[in-house]
C-alpha positions as CSV (number, residue, x, y, z in Angstrom):
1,X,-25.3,12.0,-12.3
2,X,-24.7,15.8,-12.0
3,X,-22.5,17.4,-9.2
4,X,-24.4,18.8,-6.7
5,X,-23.2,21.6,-4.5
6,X,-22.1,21.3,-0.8
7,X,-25.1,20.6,1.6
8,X,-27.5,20.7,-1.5
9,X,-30.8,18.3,-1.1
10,X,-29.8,14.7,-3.2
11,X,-32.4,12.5,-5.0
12,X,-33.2,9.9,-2.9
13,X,-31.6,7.4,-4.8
14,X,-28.5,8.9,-5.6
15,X,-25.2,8.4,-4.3
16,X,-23.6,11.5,-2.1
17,X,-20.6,13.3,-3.3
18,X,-18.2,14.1,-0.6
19,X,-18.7,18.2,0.3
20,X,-15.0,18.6,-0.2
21,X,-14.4,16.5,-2.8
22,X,-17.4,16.5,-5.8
23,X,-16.2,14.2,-7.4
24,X,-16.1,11.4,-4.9
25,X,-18.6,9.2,-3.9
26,X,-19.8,8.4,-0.5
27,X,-21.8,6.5,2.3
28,X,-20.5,8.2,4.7
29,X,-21.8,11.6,7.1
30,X,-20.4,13.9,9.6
31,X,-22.1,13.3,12.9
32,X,-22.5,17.1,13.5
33,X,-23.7,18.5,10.5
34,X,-24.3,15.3,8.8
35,X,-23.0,16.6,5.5
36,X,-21.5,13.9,2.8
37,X,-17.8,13.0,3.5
38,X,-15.3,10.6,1.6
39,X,-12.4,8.9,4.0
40,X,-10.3,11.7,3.3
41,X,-12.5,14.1,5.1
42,X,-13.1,11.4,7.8
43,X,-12.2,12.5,11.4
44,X,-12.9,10.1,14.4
45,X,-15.2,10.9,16.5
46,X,-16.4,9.5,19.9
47,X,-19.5,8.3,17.9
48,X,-19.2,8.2,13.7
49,X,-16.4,11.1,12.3
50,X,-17.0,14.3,11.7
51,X,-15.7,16.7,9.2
52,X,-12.8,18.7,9.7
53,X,-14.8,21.8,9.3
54,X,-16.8,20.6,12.7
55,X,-13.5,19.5,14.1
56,X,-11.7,22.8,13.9
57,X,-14.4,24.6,15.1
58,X,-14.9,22.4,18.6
59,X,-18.8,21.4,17.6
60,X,-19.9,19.5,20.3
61,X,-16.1,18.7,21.5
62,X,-15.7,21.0,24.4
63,X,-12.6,21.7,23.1
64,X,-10.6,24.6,21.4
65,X,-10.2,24.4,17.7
66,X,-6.8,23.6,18.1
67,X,-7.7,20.5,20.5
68,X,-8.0,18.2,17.7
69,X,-6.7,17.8,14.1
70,X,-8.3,16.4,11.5
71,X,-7.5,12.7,10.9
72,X,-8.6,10.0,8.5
73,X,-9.9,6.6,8.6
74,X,-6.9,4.8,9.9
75,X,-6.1,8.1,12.8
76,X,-3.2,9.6,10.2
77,X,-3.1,13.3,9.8
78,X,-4.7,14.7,7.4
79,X,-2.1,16.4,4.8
80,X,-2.6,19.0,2.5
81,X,-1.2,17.0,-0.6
82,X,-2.4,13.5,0.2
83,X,-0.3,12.0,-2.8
84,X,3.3,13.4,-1.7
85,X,4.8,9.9,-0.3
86,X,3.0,8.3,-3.7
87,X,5.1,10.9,-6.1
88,X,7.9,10.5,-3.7
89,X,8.1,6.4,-4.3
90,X,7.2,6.9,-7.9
91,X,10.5,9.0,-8.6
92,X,12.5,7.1,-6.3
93,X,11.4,4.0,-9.1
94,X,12.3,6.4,-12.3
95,X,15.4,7.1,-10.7
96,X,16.4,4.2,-9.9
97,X,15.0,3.3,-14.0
98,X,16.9,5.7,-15.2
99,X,20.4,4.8,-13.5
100,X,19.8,1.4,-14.3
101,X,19.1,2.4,-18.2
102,X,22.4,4.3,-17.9
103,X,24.6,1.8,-16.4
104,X,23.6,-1.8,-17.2
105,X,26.1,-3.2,-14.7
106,X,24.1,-1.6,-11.9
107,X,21.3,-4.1,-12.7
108,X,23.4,-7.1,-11.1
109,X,24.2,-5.4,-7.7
110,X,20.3,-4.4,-7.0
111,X,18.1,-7.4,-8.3
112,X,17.0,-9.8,-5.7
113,X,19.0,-12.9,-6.2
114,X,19.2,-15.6,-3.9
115,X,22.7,-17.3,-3.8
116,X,25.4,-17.3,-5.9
117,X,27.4,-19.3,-6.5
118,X,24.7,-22.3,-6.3
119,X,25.6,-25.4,-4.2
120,X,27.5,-27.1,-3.4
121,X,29.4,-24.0,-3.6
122,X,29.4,-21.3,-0.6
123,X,27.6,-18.3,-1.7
124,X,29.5,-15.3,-2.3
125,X,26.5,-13.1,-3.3
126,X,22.7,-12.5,-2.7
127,X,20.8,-12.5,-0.2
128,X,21.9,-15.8,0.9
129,X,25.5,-14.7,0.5
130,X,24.8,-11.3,3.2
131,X,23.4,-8.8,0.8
132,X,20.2,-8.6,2.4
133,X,19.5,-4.8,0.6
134,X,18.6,-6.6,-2.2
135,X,15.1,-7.5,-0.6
136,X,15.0,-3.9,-0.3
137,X,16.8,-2.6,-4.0
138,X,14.7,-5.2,-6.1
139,X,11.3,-3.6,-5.2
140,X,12.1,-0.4,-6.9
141,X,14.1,-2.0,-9.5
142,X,13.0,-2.4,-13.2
143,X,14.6,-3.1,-16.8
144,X,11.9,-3.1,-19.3
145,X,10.1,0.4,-20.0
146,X,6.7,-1.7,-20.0
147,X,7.6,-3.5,-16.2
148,X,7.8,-0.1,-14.8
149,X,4.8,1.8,-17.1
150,X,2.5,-0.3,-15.9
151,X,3.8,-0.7,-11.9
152,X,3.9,3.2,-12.2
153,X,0.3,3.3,-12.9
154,X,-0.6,0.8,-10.5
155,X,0.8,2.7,-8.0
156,X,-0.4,6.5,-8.9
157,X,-4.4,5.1,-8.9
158,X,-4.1,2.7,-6.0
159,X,-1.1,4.4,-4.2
160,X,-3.0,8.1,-3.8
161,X,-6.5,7.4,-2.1
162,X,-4.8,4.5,-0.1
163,X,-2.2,7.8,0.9
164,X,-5.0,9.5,1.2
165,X,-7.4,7.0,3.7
166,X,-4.3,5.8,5.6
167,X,-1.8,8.8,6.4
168,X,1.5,8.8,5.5
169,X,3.2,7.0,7.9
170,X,1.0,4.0,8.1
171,X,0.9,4.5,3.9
172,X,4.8,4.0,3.8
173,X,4.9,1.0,6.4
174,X,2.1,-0.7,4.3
175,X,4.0,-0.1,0.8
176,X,7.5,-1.3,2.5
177,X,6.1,-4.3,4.4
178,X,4.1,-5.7,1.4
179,X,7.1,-5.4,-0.4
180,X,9.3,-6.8,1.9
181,X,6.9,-9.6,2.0
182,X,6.7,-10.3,-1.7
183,X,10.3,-10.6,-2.2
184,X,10.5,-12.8,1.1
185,X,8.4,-15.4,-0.7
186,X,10.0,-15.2,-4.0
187,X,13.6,-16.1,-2.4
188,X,12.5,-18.4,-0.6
189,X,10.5,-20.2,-3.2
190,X,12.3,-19.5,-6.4
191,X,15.8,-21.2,-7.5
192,X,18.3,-19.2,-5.5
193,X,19.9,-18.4,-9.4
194,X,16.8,-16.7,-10.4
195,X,16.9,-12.9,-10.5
196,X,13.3,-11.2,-9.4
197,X,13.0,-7.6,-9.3
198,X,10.0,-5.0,-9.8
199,X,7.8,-3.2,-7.4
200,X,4.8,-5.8,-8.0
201,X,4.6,-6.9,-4.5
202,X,3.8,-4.0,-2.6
203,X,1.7,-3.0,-5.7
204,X,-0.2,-6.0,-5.2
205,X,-0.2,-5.0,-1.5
206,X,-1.6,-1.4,-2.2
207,X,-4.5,-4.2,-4.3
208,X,-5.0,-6.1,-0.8
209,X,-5.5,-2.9,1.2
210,X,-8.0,-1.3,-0.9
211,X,-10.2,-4.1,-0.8
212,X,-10.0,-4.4,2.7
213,X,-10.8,-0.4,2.8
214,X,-13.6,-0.4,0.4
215,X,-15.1,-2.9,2.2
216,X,-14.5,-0.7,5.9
217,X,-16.3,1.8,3.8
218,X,-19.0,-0.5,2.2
219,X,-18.3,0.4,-1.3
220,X,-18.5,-1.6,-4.3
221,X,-16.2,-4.3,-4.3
222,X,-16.5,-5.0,-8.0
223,X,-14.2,-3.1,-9.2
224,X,-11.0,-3.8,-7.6
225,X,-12.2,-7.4,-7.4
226,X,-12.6,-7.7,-11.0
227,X,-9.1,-5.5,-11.3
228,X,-7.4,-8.4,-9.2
229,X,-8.5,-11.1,-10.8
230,X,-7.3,-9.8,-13.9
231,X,-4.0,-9.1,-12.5
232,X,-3.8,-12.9,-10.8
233,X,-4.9,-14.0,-14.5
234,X,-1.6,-12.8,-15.9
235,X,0.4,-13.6,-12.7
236,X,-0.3,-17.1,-13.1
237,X,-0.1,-16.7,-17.1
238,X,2.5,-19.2,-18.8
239,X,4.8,-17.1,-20.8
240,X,4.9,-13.8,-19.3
241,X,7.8,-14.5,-17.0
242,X,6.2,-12.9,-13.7
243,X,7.1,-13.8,-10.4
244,X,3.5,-15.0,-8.5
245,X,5.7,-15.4,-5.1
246,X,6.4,-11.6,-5.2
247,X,2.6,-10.8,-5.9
248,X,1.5,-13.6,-3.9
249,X,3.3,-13.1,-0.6
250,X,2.6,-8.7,-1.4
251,X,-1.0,-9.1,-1.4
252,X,-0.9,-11.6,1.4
253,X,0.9,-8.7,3.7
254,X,-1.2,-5.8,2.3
255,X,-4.8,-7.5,3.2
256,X,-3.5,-8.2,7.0
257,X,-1.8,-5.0,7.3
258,X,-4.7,-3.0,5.5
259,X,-7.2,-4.9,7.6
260,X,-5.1,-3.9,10.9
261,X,-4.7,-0.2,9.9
262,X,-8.8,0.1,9.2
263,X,-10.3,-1.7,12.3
264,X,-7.5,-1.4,14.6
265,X,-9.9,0.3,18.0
266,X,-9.3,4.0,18.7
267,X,-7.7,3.3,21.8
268,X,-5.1,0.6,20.9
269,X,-5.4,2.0,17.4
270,X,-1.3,2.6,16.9
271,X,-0.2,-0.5,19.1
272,X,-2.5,-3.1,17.0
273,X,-1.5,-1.0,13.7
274,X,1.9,-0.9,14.7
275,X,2.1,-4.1,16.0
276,X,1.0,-5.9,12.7
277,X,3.3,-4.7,11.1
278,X,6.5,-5.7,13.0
279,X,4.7,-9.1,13.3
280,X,4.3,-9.5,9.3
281,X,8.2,-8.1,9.6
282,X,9.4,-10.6,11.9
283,X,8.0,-13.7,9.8
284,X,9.9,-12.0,7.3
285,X,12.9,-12.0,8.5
286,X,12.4,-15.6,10.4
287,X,12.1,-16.9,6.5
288,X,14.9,-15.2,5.5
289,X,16.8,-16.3,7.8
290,X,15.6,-20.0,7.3
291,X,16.0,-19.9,3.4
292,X,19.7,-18.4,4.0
293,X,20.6,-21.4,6.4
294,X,19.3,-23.8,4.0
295,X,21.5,-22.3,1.0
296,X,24.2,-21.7,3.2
């Protein structure tokens, strides 16, 4: 199908290209000048969202232009480089990579590992032994120049329009929480000897989210569905040594988080948005601290 310019006429039964962005696909129109926009564009509204053209300019607002600011989807600001906090955690994982690559040793202290010594022994290390940053550490851990290829990816084509729909704030707490999660479920479900590391759960968060978007948005579901079944296929794959807690409890966390940051009300948007998310945190830590009394 061929680009069409902004406020052009559209075949009937083709699909609108966002006015800002050509190249994306829509379903969705401002209210005010009822022009194509894609959830980047979006700006709440009293009824629908507008654009942030309309926004700035106080159509049918009563306002000044500088009344409102533009805001997407989920009521985060609209930035103007809606990938920053996605390059951000991207490096943060290549540096990490790198260090790791350099000194070997470094592996051991940032790996999530449960307990160490195992009983009947009193651990001295992991999580179970009071180094609770490794629930943190392991998610942007990796050893294996495929591992973090492929969780790199992952992240740069999920990780930007999800920055992009959500804001950065909400963006981060979704990425950290998912994460959090996954490496919740893989200590406390995994033998407490068993080293886990990678940022697979709060990729397979970022998967969980987008779903739950696309489907806010009423877009075709078959791709990321098809996507995630793939990536289940090889999660639960004999020989490939992955850790299904980690995506498991991730993608768990990232469809009730997503699904809390995309139909959270306007007016108790933050506080439900918010609020999930220190819920999801405080079961995490409840299992932690469960799993660390029973290896203790």
């Amino acid at each position: 199908m061929d680009d069409q310019a902004a406020g052009s006429p559209q075949d009937a039964h083709s699909v609108p290209m966002c006015y800002r962005h050509p190249d994306r696909e829509t379903g969705i129109r401002c209210t005010r000048c009822e022009r194509p926009i894609c959830p980047e564009c979006m700006v709440n509204a009293s009824v629908g969202f507008q654009c942030p053209e309309c926004v700035r300019s106080g159509s049918g607002t009563g306002h000044a232009p500088t009344a409102a600011m533009p805001r997407t989807i989920a009521g985060g600001a609209v930035t103007a480089d809606p990938r920053l906090l996605t390059k951000i955690l991207i490096g943060i994982n290549l540096a990490v990579f790198i260090a790791v690559q350099v000194h070997e040793s470094l592996l051991n202290d940032l790996v999530l590992l449960g307990a160490w010594p195992p009983a009947p022994f009193t651990p001295t290390q992991g999580v179970a032994g009071g180094e609770w940053y490794r629930l943190v550490t392991s998610m942007f851990t990796h050893q294996e120049i495929w591992h973090i290829a492929f969780n790199m990816l992952s992240l740069w084509w999920l990780g930007g329009p999800l920055e992009a729909a959500l804001g950065r704030v909400r963006y981060l707490a979704l990425y950290l929480v998912s994460g959090l999660a996954g490496s919740t479920l893989a200590y406390l479900l995994t033998s407490p000897n068993t080293a886990t590391l990678g940022a697979s759960g709060a990729i397979f968060g970022l998967f969980g989210a987008t779903a739950v978007l696309m489907r806010r948005l009423n877009y075709d579901m078959r791709p990321i569905i098809a996507l995630l079944v793939i990536n289940l296929i090889f999660t639960f794959s004999p020989g490939f040594n992955i850790s299904w807690q980690a995506h498991i409890g991730g993608l768990v966390a990232g469809v009730v988080v997503g699904y809390a940051m995309v139909h959270a009300p306007r007016e108790r948007r933050a506080l439900i948005q918010y609020g999930t998310c220190a819920l999801v945190l405080a079961v995490v830590v409840l299992l932690t601290l469960l799993r660390t009394a029973q290896l203790s």
